[in-house]
C-alpha positions in Angstrom: 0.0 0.0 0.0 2.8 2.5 1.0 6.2 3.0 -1.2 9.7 3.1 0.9 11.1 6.6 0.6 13.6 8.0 2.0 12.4 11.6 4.0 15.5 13.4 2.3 14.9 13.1 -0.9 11.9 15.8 -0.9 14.1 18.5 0.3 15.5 21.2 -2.2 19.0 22.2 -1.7 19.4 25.9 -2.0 23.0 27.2 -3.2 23.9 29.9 -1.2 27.0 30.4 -2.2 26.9 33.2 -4.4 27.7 36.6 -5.9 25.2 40.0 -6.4 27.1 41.5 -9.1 28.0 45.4 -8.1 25.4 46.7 -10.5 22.5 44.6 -9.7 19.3 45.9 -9.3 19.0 44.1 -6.0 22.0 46.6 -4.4 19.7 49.5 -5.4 17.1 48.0 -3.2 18.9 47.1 -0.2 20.4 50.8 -0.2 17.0 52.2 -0.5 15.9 49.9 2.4 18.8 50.7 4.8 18.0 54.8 3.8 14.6 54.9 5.5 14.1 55.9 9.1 13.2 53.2 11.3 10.8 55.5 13.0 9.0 54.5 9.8 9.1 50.9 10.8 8.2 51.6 14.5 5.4 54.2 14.5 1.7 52.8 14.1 -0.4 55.1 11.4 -4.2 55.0 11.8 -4.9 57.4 9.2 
């Protein structure tokens, strides 16, 4: 009724090992991210 598998071999591997290049798109982000206050995280707006 039930196959034998083995519980690992569902798992995705995920390469973490990598390079952004310098001129990514994805730098342009982060900076923009890290250049906002964090008293625009912290403060609740009910407007």
């Amino acid at each position: 009724m039930y196959k034998d598998y083995n519980t690992g071999q569902t798992a995705l591997r995920l390469n973490l090992d990598f390079a952004i290049p310098s001129n990514h798109l994805a730098n342009a982000i982060s900076w923009f991210v890290d250049s906002v206050l964090e008293e625009y995280f912290q403060t609740e707006r009910l407007s």
